[in-house]
C-alpha positions in Angstrom: -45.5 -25.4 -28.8 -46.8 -28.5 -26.4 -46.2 -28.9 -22.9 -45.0 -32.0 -23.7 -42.4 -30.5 -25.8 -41.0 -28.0 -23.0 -41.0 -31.2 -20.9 -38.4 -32.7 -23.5 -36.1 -29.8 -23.7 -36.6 -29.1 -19.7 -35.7 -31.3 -16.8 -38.2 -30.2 -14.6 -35.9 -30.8 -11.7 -33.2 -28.4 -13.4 -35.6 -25.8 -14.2 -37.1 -25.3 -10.4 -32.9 -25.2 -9.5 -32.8 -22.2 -12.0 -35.8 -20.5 -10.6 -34.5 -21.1 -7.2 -31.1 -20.3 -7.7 -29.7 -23.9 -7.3 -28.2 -24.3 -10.1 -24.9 -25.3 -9.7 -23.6 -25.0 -14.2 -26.7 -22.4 -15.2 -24.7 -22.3 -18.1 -25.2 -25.7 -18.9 -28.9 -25.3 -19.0 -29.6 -21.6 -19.7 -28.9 -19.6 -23.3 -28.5 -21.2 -26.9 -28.5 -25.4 -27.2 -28.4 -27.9 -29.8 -31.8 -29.4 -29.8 -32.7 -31.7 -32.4 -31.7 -30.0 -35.8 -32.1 -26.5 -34.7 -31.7 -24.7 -31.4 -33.2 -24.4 -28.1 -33.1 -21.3 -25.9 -33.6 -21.2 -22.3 -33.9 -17.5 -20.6 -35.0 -16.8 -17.2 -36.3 -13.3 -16.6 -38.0 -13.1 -13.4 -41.0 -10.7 -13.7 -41.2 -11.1 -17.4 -44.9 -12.5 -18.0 -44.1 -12.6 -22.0 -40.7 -12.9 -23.6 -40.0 -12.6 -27.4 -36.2 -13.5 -29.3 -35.5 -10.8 -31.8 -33.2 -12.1 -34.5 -31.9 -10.7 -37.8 -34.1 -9.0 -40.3 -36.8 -8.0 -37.5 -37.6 -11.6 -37.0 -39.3 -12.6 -33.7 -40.1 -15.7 -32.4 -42.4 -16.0 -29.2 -41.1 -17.8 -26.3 -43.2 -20.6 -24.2 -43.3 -19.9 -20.4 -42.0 -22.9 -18.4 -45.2 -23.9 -15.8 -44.7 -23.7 -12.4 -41.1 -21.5 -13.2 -42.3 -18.1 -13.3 -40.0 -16.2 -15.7 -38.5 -18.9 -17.0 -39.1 -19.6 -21.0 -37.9 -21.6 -24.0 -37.4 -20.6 -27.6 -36.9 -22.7 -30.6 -34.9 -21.9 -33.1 -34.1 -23.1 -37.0 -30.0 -22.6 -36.3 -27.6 -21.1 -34.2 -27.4 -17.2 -34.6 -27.5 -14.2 -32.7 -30.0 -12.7 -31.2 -31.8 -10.3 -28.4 -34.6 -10.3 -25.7 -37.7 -8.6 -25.3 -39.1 -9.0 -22.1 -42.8 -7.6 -20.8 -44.3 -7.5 -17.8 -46.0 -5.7 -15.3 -46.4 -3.0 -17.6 -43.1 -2.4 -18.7 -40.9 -3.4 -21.6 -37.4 -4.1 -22.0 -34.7 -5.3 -24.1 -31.5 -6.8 -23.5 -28.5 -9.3 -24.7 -29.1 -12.5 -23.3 -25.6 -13.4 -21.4 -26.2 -17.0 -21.5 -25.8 -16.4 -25.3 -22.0 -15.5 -25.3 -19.0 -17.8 -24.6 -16.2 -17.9 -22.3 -13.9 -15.3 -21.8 -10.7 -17.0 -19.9 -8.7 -19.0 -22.2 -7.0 -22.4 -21.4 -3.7 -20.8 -20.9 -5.4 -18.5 -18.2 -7.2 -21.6 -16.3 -3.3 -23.3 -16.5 -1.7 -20.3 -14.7 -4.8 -20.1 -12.0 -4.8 -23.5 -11.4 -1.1 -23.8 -10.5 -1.3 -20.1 -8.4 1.1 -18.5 -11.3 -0.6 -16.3 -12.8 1.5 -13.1 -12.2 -1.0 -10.3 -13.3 -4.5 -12.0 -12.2 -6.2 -8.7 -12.2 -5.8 -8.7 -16.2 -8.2 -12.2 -15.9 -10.5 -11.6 -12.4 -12.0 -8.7 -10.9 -14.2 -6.8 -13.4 -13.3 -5.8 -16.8 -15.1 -3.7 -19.6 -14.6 -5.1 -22.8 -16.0 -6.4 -26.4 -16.5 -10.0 -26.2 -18.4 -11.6 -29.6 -18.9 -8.0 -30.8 -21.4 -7.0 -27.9 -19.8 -4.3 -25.3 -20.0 -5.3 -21.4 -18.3 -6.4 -18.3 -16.7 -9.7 -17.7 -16.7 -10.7 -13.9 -14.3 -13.4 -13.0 -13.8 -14.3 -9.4 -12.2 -17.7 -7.0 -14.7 -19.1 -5.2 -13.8 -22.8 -5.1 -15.6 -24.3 -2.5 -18.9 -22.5 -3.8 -22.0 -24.6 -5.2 -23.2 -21.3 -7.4 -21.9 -17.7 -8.1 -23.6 -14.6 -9.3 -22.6 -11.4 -9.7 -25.7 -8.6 -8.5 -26.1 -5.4 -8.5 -28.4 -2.2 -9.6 -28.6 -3.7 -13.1 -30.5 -6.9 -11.7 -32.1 -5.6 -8.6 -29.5 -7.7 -6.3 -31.1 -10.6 -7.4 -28.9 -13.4 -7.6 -30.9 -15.7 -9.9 -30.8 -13.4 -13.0 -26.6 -13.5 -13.3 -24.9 -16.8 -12.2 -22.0 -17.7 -13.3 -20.0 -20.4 -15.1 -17.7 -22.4 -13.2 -14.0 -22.9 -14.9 -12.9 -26.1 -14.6 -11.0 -27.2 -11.7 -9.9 -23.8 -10.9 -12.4 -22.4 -8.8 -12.7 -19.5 -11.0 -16.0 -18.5 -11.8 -17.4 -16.0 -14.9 -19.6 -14.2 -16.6 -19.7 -11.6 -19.4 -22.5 -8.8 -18.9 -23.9 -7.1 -21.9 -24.8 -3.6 -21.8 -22.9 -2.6 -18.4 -19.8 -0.2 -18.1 -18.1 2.1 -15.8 -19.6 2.8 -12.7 -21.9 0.0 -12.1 -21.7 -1.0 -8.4 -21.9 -5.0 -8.0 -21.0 -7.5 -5.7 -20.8 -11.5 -5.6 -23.9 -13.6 -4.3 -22.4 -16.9 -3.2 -24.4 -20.2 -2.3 -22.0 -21.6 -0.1 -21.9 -26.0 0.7 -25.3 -27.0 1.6 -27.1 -24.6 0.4 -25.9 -21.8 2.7 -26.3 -18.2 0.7 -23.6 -15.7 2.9 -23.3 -12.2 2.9 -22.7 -10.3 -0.8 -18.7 -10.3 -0.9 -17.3 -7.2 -2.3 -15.0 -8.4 -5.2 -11.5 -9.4 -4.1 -9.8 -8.4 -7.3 -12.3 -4.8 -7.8 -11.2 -1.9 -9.2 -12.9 0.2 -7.3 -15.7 1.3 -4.6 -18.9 2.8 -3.4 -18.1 5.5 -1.0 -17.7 4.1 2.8 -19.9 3.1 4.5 -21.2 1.6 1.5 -19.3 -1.2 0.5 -20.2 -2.5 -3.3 -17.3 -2.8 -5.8 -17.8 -0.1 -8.7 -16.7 -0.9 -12.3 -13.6 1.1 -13.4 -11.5 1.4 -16.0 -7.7 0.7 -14.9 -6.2 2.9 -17.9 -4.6 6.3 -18.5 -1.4 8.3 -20.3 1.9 8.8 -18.3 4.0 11.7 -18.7 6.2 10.5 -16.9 9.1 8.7 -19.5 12.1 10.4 -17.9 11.8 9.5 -14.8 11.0 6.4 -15.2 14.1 5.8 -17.1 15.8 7.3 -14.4 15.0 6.4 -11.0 16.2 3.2 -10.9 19.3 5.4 -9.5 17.3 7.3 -7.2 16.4 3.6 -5.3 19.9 2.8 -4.9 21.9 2.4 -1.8 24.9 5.4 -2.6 21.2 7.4 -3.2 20.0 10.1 -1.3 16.3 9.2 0.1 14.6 11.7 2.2 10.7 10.5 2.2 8.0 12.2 3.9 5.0 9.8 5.0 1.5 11.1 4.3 -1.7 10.4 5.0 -4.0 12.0 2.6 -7.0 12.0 4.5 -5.7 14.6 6.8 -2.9 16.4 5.5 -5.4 18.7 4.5 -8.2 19.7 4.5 -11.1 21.4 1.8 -13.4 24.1 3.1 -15.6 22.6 4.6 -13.4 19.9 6.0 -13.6 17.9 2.9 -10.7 15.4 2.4 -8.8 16.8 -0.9 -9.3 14.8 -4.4 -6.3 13.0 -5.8 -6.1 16.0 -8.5 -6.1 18.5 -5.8 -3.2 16.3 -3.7 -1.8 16.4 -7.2 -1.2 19.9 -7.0 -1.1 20.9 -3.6 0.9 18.2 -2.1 3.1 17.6 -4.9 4.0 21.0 -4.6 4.6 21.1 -1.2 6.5 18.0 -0.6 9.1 19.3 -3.9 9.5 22.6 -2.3 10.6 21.0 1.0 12.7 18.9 -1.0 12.0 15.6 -0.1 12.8 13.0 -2.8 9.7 10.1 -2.1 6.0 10.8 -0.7 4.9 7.6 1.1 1.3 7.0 1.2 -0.3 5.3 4.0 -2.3 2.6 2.2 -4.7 3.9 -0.3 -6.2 0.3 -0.7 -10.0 0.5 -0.6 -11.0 0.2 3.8 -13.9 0.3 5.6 -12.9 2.2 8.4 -11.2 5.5 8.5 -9.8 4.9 12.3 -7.7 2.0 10.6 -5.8 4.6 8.4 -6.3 2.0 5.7 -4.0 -0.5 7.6 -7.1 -3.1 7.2 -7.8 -3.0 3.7 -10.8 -4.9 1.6 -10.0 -3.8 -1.6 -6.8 -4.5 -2.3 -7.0 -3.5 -5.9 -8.8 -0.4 -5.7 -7.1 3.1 -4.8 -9.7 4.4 -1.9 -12.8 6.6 -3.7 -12.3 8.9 -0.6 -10.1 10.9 -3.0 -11.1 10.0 -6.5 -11.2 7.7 -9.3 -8.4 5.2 -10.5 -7.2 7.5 -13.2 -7.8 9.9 -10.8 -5.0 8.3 -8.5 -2.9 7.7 -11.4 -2.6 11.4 -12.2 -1.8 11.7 -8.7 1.5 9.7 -9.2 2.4 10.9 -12.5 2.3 14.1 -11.0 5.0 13.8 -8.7 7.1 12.1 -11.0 7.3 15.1 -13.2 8.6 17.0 -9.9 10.6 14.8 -9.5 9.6 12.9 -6.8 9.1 9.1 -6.1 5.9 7.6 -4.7 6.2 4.6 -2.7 2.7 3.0 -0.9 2.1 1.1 2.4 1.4 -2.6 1.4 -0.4 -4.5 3.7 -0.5 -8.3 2.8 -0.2 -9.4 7.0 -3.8 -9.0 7.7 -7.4 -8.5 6.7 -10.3 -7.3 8.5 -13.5 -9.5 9.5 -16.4 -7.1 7.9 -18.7 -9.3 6.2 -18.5 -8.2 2.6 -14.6 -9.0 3.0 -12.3 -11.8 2.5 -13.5 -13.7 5.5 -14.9 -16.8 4.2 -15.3 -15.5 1.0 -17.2 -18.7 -0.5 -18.2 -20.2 2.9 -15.1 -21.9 4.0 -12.2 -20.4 5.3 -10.5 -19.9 1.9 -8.0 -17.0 2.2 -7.5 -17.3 5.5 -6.5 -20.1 8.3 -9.2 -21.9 9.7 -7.6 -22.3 13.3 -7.3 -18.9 14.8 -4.6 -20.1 16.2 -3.0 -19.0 12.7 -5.8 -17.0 11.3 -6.8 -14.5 13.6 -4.8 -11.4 14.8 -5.3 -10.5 18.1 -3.4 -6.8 18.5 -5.7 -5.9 15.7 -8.9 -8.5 15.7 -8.5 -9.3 11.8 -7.8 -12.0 9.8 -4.4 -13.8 8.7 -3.6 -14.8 5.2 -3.2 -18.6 4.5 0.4 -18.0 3.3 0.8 -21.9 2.2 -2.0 -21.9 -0.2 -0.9 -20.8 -3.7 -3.9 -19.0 -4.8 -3.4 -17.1 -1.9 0.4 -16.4 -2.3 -0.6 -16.0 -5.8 -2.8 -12.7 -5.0 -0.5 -11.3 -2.9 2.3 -11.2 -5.1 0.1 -10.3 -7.9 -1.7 -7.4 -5.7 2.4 -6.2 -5.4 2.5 -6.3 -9.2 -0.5 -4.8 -9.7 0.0 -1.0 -7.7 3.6 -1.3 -9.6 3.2 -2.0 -13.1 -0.7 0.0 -13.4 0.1 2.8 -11.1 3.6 3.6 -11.6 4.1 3.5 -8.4 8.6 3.3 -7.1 8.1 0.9 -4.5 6.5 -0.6 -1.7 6.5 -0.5 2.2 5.2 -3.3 3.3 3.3 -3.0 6.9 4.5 -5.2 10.2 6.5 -7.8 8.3 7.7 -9.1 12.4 4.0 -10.3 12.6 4.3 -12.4 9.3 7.4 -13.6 10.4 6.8 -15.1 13.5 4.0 -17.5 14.2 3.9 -17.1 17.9 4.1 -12.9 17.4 2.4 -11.3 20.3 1.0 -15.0 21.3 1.1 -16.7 24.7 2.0 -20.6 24.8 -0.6 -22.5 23.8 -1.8 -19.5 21.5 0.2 -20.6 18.2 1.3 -23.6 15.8 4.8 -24.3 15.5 6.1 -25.0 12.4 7.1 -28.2 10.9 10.3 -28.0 12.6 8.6 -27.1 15.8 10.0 -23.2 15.8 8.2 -20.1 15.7 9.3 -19.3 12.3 6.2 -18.6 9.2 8.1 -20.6 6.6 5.4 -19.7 4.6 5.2 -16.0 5.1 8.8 -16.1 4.4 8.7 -17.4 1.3 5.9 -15.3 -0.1 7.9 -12.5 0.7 10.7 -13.6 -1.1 8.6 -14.6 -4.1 7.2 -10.7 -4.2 11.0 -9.5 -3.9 12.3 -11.7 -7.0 8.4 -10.8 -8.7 9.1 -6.8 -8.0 12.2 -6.4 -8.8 12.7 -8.9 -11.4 9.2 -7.4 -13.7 9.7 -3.7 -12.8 12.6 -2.1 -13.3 13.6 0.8 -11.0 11.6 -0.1 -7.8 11.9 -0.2 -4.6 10.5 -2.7 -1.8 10.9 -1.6 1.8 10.8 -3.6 5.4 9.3 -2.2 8.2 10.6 -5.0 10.4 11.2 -4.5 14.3 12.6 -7.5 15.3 16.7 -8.3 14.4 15.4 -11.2 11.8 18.6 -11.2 9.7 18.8 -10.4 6.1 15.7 -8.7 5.5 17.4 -6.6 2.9 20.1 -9.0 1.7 19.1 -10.5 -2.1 17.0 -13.7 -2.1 19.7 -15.5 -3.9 22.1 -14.7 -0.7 19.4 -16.4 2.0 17.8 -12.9 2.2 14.3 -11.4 2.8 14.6 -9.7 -0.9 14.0 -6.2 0.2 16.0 -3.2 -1.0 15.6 -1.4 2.5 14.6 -2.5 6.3 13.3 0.9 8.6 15.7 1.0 11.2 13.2 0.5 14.6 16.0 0.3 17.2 17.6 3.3 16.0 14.3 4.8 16.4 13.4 3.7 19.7 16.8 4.0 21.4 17.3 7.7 19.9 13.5 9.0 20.6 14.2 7.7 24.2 17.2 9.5 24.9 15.7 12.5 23.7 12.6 12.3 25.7 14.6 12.8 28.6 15.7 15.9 30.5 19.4 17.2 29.5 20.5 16.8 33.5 19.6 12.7 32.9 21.3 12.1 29.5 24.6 11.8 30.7 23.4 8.4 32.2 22.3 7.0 28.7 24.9 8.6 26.5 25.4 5.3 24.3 21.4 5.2 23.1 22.7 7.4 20.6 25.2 5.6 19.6 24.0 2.1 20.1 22.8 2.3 16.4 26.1 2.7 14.9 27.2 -1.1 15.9 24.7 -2.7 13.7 24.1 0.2 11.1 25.8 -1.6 8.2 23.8 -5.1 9.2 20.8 -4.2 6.8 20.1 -0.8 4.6 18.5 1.4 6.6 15.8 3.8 6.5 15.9 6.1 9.9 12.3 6.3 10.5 10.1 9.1 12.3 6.8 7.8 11.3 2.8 8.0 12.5 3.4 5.4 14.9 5.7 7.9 16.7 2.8 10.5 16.9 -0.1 8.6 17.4 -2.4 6.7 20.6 -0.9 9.4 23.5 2.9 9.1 22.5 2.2 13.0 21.6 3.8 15.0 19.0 7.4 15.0 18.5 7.5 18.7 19.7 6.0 17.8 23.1 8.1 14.5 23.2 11.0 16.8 23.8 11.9 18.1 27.3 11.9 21.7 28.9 10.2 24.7 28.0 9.0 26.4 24.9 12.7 27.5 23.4 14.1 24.4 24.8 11.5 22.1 23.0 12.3 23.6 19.9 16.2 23.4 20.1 16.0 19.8 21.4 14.2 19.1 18.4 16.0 20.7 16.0 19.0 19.7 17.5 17.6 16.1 16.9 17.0 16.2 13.6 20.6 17.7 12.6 21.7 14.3 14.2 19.3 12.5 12.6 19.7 13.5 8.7 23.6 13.2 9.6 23.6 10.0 11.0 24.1 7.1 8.5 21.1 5.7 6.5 18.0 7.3 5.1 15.1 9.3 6.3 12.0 9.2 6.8 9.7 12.0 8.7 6.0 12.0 9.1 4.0 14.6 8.0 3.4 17.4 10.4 6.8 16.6 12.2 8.6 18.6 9.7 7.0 21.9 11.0 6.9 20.8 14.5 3.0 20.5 15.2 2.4 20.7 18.9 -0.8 18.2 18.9 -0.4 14.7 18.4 -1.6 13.7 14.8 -5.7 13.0 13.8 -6.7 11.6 11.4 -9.9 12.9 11.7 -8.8 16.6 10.9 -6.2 18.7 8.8 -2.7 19.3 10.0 -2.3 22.7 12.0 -1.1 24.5 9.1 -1.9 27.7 11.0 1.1 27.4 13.2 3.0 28.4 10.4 2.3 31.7 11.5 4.1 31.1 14.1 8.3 31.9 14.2 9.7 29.0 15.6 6.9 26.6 13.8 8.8 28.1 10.9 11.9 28.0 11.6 11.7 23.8 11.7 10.0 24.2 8.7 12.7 25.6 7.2 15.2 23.6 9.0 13.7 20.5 7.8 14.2 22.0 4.2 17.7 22.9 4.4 18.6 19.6 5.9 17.1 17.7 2.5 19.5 20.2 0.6 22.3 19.9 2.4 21.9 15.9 2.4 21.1 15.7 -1.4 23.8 18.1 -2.3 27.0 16.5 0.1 27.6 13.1 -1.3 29.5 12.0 2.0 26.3 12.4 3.4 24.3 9.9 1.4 26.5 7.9 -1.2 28.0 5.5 1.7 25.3 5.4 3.7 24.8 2.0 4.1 28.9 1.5 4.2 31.0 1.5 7.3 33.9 3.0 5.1 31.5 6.5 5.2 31.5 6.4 8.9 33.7 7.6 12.1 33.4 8.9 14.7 35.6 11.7 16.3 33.9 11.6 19.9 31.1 8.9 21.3 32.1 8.8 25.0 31.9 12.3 25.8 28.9 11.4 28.2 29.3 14.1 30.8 29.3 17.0 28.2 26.2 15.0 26.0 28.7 16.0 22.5 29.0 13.6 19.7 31.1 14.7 17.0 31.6 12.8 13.8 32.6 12.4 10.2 30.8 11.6 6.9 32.9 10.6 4.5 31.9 10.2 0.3 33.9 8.6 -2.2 37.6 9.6 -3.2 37.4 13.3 -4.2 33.7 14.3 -2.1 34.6 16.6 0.6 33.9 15.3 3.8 31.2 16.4 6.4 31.7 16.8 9.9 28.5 17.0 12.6 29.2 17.8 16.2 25.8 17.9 18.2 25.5 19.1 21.5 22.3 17.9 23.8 22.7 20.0 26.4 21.0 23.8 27.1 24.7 24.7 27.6 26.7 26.8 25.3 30.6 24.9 24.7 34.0 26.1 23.5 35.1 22.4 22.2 37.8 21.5 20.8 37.2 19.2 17.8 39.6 16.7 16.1 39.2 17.2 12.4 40.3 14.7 9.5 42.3 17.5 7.2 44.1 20.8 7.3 42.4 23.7 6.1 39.9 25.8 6.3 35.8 24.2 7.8 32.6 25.9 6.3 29.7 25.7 8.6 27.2 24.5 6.5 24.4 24.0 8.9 23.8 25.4 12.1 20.2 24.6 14.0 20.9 27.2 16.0 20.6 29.8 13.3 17.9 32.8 13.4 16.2 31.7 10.5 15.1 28.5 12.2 14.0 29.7 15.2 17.5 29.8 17.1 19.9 32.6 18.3 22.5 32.9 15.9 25.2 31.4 17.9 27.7 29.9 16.1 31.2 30.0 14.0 30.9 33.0 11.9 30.8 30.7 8.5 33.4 28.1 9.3 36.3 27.6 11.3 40.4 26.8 10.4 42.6 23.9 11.2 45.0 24.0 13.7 48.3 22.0 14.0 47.6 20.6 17.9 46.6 17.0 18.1 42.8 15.9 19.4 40.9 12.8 18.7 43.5 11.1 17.8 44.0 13.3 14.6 46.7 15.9 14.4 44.4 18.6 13.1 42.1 20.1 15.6 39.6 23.4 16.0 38.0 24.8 19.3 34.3 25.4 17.4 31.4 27.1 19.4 28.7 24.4 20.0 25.0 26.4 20.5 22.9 25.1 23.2 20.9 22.1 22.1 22.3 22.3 19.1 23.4 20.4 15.7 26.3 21.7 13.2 27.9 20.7 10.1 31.3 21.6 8.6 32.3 20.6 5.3 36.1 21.0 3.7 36.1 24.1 1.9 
């Protein structure tokens, strides 16, 4: 073979591009081509000083080196057929499919749906995938890059060199893709992208990846998104847990340190599986909620900056790994729900932040794409790729995880444009408010996506602003979501308690303030990390006085909370009364448990999900105002607030009187029937760390008029105390 001949089937300027890494369609240039009446192939194989194509039948046909373009060769052939590389050089010989050989993988119908930001499942067409493409096994990488002038994916299996693997643009979508021969689960990669004018950035972790190396490393790792469920029946049931007449009791966790291995190594998902599972049934909670699990970088972020937005954190295992996880709780019965974060992203350089050299996911004015509180980066809402992953992202934890719903993470700084901005600081919207039109309507969009593709879930708000609607339907001018955490009741509640018994008198109505807007959204009563994190202290040392009286306040508190209207949700650690203020650096204080009144919560806490899941008037109207009244709200000089829980016809109603003061009271209680009370609760009770003060198993109607009802007990109301009475 001439010179002169390579010269004909080789632009010389197109061949240095290749050898540089230039080349903007390698695809175009590099593999099998009609040449003449036979075929051409082009290979570049940098470090190859002789290269041979093996064909059928233990043919081989020598290739010709390209001058000047070391590693770069061309092959003719007599037809188009199959075929393999031998390469040699520097002592060594390999062989290898050529992926410039194989054809697209994406069909038209997939660069339709990406084109127009509609693809509802784009993790089943980007990110990395093993498969069987033209009978050869390997991975196809597809990634959106479409301000990029060349894409390649790297890795160990081509030395990081982003010549050997570029990648074939699609069209006008800005997708690019490749399929790899010969690679599979567990191969660590990244994206190498030459950026306009030349610039090569950072390697960018894959926005769509499956999984990832073990932080601080920070390349995406091929995995296999597959596995059985044994999970049918509660999947075909829990559609009724997630409704509003449900009860919900969830207990928040982060897995990183709710315990610990010997050797203060974080637990695998398999071990969580087991242990935590097992715990979190026996206290009979009916959810876990999972801080995010999305791949982060750092572990002081708690995972509340995500990179990987499609890959559950290695930290604790695999993918399937995860997935066992979940379908472990569903066969005890419990619901998982995860903390979604689509407000923000951090800055780290193999992230998001100008992914393909421009400022593609994210605003280009940090006026709207940069996050102050936090120093991360701010989705571009309005751009319908954009919008497009997000959604898809929601769909993905959903439909391949099993997962029951979704909290989704500071939806008051999506919101609002100007949130925690100073004038000047912010861009109004077309309209010239402080509304995010556009965050607004992508959370709407991944309301009527969840709920309308997965049957049974749940999406949940934690909103802290009075933004109407957030859980009224879509179709109704709503947010979309099923439930809203109820902030002010949190705050308002936690601040009365904070104070010392002599002082409460004077703020009386914080615990009731709640009860005028309580049937405004569906509410979840939340006691969650926030509450125990950055010197707020634990909720044990939140509460006033000394060692019993901290203990009573608290239990005392949480009898008002799990009777009070809406559902609940407690942090881990709370439920046994920790005294430190949470780290996430360490396991809880599971030692205390030694300890009586650590206990006694403990066991409070469980008794208080039983009680709640087995009184309907306790849950089934909890976000109704017909389940609600009080008997006495104003009784500010004695700190009592009695009222009662009512079901639907036939559910015997509850009664809660609390007292929040270290005084023991005689008090004469209006009740709603005749007949014979049981105490069905007391947190004064020995077994949860109290002194057994209390009504000797329920008390009896009297004909003598109180509280404006005309039946009336005098009950015995234990210092710092909560108890229930039920109609016998």
């Amino acid at each position: 073979m001439t010179e002169a001949w390579i010269d004909g089937v080789f632009e010389p300027q197109a061949a240095r591009a290749i050898c540089e890494g230039r080349h903007g369609d390698p695809f175009g240039v590099l593999g099998p081509h009609g040449f003449g009446k036979g075929v051409v192939v082009r290979a570049f194989v940098p470090g190859a000083e002789r290269l041979t194509v093996l064909l059928a039948k233990g043919t081989e046909v020598d290739a010709v080196p390209v001058p000047e373009c070391a590693g770069l060769f061309v092959a003719a052939l007599p037809k188009r057929q199959d075929y393999r590389l031998r390469a040699e050089g520097g002592g060594t010989v390999w062989e290898f499919d050529d992926p410039f050989r194989f054809g697209p993988v994406l069909g038209e119908m997939d660069e339709y749906l990406l084109g127009e930001g509609t693809h509802r499942r784009l993790w089943q067409v980007l990110g990395a995938h093993i498969i069987t493409h033209e009978g050869v096994e390997g991975v196809h990488f597809a990634v959106w890059a479409p301000n990029a002038e060349r894409v390649s994916v790297v890795g160990d299996f081509n030395v990081w060199d982003g010549r050997r693997h570029p990648m074939r643009r699609r069209g006008a979508t800005g997708v690019w893709e490749t399929f790899v021969p010969g690679l599979g689960d567990g191969v660590t990669y990244k994206y190498e992208i030459r950026g306009q004018h030349g610039y090569v950035g950072p390697l960018k972790a894959d926005p769509v990846g499956f999984g990832s190396e073990h932080p601080p490393a920070n390349a995406s790792v091929v995995r296999r998104v597959t596995g059985e469920f044994n999970d049918a029946d509660w999947m075909a049931t829990r559609g009724a847990r997630h409704s509003i007449d449900a009860p919900m009791s969830v207990y928040e966790v982060h897995l990183g340190s709710w315990r610990r291995a010997p050797g203060d190594r974080m637990l695998s998902y398999l071990e969580l599986a087991d242990q935590l599972v097992g715990y979190a049934a026996d206290m009979g909670f009916t959810h876990i909620e999972l801080l995010p699990v999305s791949e982060y970088p750092f572990d002081g972020s708690w995972g509340y900056q995500p990179v990987g937005m499609f890959a559950p954190t290695i930290r604790h295992g695999t993918p399937q790994e995860f997935r066992a996880f979940v379908d472990a709780a569903h066969r005890k019965g419990l619901g998982v729900l995860l903390d979604w974060v689509p407000g923000h992203f951090p800055s780290d350089p193999h992230g998001l932040g100008r992914f393909d050299g421009t400022a593609l996911y994210e605003h280009a004015d940090a006026r709207e794409g940069f996050h102050q509180d936090w120093n991360t980066l701010i989705y571009n809402y309005g751009r319908v790729e954009v919008a497009n992953y997000l959604v898809s992202n929601a769909l993905y934890w959903l439909e391949e995880y099993h997962l029951d719903g979704l909290r989704v993470d500071a939806v008051a700084s999506m919101l609002y444009r100007d949130y925690s901005r100073k004038d000047g600081e912010w861009i109004p919207n077309k309209d010239g408010g402080r509304e995010n039109y556009e965050a607004i309507a992508l959370l709407q969009r991944m309301n009527v996506v969840a709920y309308g593709e997965v049957a049974g879930i749940v999406t949940v708000a934690e909103e802290s602003t009075a933004f109407p609607g957030v859980s009224r339907p879509v179709s109704h001018g709503g947010l979309g979501f099923g439930f809203k955490w109820n902030m002010g009741w949190m705050n308002d509640t936690l601040s009365y308690m904070e104070k010392d018994p002599i002082y409460r008198q004077y703020h009386h109505h914080q615990m009731t303030f709640g009860l005028h807007y309580a049937w405004s959204e569906n509410y979840i009563l939340p006691i969650s990390h926030d509450e125990v994190v950055h010197g707020k202290g634990s909720m044990l040392t939140k509460m006033p006085g000394g060692d019993w009286e901290k203990f009573a306040n608290l239990r005392a508190y949480y009898g008002f909370m799990w009777a009070h209207p809406g559902k609940k949700l407690l942090f881990m650690g709370c439920e046994f009364a920790q005294g430190a203020e949470w780290n996430h650096k360490q396991s809880l204080d599971w030692h205390q448990l030694e300890i009586a009144e650590h206990r006694g919560v403990q066991s409070l806490v469980r008794d208080l999900n039983r009680v709640y899941r087995e009184n309907r008037a306790l849950h089934v109207n909890d976000t109704k105002a017909e389940g609600f009244e009080w008997i006495e709200s104003n009784d500010a000089e004695a700190s009592v607030y009695a009222w009662v829980r009512k079901g639907e016809a036939g559910d015997p109603a509850v009664v809660a009187v609390v007292n929040l003061t270290p005084v023991e009271r005689r008090y004469r209680v209006g009740l709603p029937q005749a007949g014979h009370w049981d105490e069905i609760l007391n947190t004064d009770a020995a077994v949860y760390g109290g002194m057994n003060r209390g009504n000797l198993g329920g008390v009896e109607s009297e004909a003598m008029e109180w509280h404006g009802r005309a039946q009336s007990s005098v009950v015995t109301l234990p210092p710092l105390s909560a108890v229930y009475f039920r109609k016998a």
